[in-house]
C-alpha positions as CSV (number, residue, x, y, z in Angstrom):
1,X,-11.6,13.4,-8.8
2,X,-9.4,12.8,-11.9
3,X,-8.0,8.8,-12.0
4,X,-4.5,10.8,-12.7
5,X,-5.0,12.6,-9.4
6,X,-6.1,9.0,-8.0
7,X,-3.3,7.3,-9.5
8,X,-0.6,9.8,-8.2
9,X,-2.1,9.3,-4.6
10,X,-2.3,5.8,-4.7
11,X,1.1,5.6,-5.7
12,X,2.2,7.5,-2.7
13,X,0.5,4.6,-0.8
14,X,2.4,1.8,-2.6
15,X,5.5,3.7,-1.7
16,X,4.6,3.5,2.1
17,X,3.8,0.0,1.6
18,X,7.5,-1.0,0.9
19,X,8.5,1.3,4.5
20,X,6.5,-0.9,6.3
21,X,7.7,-4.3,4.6
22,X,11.0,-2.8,5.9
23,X,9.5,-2.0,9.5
24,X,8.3,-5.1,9.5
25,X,11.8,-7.0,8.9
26,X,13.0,-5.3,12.4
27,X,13.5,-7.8,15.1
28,X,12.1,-5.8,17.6
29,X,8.8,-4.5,16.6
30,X,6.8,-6.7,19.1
31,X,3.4,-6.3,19.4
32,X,3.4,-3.8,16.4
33,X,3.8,-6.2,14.3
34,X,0.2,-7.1,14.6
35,X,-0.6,-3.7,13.2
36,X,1.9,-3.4,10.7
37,X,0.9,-6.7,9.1
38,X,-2.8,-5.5,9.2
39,X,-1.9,-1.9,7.7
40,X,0.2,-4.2,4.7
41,X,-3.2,-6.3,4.0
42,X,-5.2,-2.9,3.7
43,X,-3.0,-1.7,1.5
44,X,-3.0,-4.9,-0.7
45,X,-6.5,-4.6,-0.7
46,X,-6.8,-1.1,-2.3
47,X,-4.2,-1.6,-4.8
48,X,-6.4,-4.5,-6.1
49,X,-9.8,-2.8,-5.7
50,X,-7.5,0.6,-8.0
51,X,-6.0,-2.3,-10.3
52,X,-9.3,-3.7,-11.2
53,X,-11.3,0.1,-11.0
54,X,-8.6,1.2,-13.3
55,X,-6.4,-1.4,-15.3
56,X,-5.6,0.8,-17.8
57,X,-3.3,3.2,-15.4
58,X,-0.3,1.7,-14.2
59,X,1.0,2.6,-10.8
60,X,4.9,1.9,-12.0
């Protein structure tokens, strides 16, 4: 797979990042909240593991 290709799709991933920050701002997400937090540390993860795979691509 191309690291343009990678880059695109891990840029869509980064985009749903910031939808759940937002979910996670509603009051009444309950138990979710659990999940949503976990989902948002996965995601942090990969967008270190692409920064450091790749740090000449920017995801901006």
């Amino acid at each position: 797979m191309e690291p343009e290709i990678i880059r695109e799709r891990v840029s869509e991933i980064k985009g749903k990042r910031e939808a759940l920050i937002r979910l996670l701002e509603q009051p009444d997400l309950g138990m979710l909240r659990i999940d949503v937090n976990q989902a948002i540390e996965e995601m942090d993860d990969l967008l270190e593991e692409f920064k450091q795979t790749f740090p000449d691509l920017d995801l901006n």
